[in-house]
N, C-alpha and C positions, 0 to 999 in steps of 0.2 A: 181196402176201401172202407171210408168211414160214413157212419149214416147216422140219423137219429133215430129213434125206435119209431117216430110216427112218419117216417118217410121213405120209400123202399123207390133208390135208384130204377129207374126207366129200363136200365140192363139188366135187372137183376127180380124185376116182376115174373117174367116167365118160368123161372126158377121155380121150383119145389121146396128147395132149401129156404127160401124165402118166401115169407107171406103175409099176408097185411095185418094178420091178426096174431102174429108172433109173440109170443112173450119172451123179452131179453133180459139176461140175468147180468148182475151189478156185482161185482166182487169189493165185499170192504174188510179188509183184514182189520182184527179188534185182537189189541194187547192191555185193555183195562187203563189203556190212560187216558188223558178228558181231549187228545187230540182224536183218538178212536170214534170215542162218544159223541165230537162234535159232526165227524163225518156219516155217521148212523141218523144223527138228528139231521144234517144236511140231507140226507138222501130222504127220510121222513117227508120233509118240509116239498120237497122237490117230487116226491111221489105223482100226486093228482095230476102234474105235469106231462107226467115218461112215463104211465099205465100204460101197458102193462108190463110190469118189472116184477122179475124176482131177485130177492137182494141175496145174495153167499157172501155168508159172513164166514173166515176162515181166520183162525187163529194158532200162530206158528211158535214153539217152545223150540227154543234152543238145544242141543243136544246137551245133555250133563256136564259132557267136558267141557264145554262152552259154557255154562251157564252162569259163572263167578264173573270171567267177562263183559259180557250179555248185561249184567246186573247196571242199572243206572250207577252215576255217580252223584246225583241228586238224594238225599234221606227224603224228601216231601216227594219227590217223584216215587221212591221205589217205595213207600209208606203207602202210596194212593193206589198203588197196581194192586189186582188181583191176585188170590193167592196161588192161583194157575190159570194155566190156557182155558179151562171149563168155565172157571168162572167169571173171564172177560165177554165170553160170549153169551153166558146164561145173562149179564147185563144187559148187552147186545138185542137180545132176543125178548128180551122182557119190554124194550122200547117199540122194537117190530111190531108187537103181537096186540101193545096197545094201542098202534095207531093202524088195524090192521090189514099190515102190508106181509104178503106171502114171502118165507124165508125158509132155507137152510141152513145149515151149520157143519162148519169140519173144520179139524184140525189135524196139524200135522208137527212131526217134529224134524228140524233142520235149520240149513243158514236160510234166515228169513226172507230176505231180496229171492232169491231162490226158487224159495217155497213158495213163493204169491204169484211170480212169474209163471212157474211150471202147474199153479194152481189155474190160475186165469187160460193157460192156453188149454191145459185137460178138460175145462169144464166150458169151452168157448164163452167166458165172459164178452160181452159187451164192449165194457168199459172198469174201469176199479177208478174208489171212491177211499180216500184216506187220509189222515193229519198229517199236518206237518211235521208233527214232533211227537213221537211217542217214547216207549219206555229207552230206546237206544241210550250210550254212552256220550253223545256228539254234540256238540254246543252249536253245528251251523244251524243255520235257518229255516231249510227244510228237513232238516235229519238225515242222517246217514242212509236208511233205512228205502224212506221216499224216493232220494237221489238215485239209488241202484236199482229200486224197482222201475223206475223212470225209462232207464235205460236197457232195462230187461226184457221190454213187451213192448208190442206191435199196436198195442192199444191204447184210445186214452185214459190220460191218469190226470182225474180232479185232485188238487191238491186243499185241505179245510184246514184252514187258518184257525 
């Protein structure tokens, strides 16, 4: 069942689990590239709206063997990314902290679609908030990335153009 944070279903008041003054957590995976950062400023801007929010920001590195792979085939793409998963999120966190909205931080390493999925249902996200195109290999339109996590979770997934 889905809801928005400021409206708690008629069946689901009584509940414990459920309260009106909840705070629901937003999961935005960040890989240092400006479709990451558009979705962090999305969720900023969107804030004042969906209080009270805590945002989990997670960011997932590729396993070694994977990582040649993994690698953009863009040089301006893989030139802009950060020099690791710490420092996509320390961006990340540095946006939160000035406009400020309550966050955590994790990362993890594995196949990313995955990782966000098995991230979002461990931590009962909400919802996940991410670009469309981030550091992936893939020229479609929402990315490789996007598309599999789409299909991965039970949740909504904002996509930031």
């Amino acid at each position: 069942m889905y809801f928005h944070p400021g409206i708690v279903p008629i069946a689901a008041r009584n509940r414990s689990t459920v309260t009106e003054n909840r705070s629901f957590d937003v999961l935005v995976p960040v890989d240092g590239s400006p479709g990451a950062e558009r979705a962090v400023r999305f969720v900023i801007a969107l804030y004042p709206r969906l209080a009270p929010l805590r945002v989990r920001l997670l960011s997932v590195e590729w396993p070694d063997t994977l990582s040649r792979e993994a690698m953009p085939d863009d040089a301006s793409a893989r030139d802009a990314a950060p020099a690791n998963a710490g420092d996509a999120v320390r961006i990340a966190q540095s946006l939160l902290d000035a406009a400020g909205i309550p966050h955590v931080a994790d990362s993890r390493t594995g196949h990313v679609p995955q990782a966000i999925a098995q991230y979002a249902r461990e931590t009962g996200c909400f919802a996940i908030v991410m670009g469309t195109r981030g550091m992936g290999t893939t020229d479609h339109v929402l990315g490789s990335i996007a598309r599999q996590v789409i299909s991965l979770v039970d949740v909504p997934v904002t996509l930031v153009k």
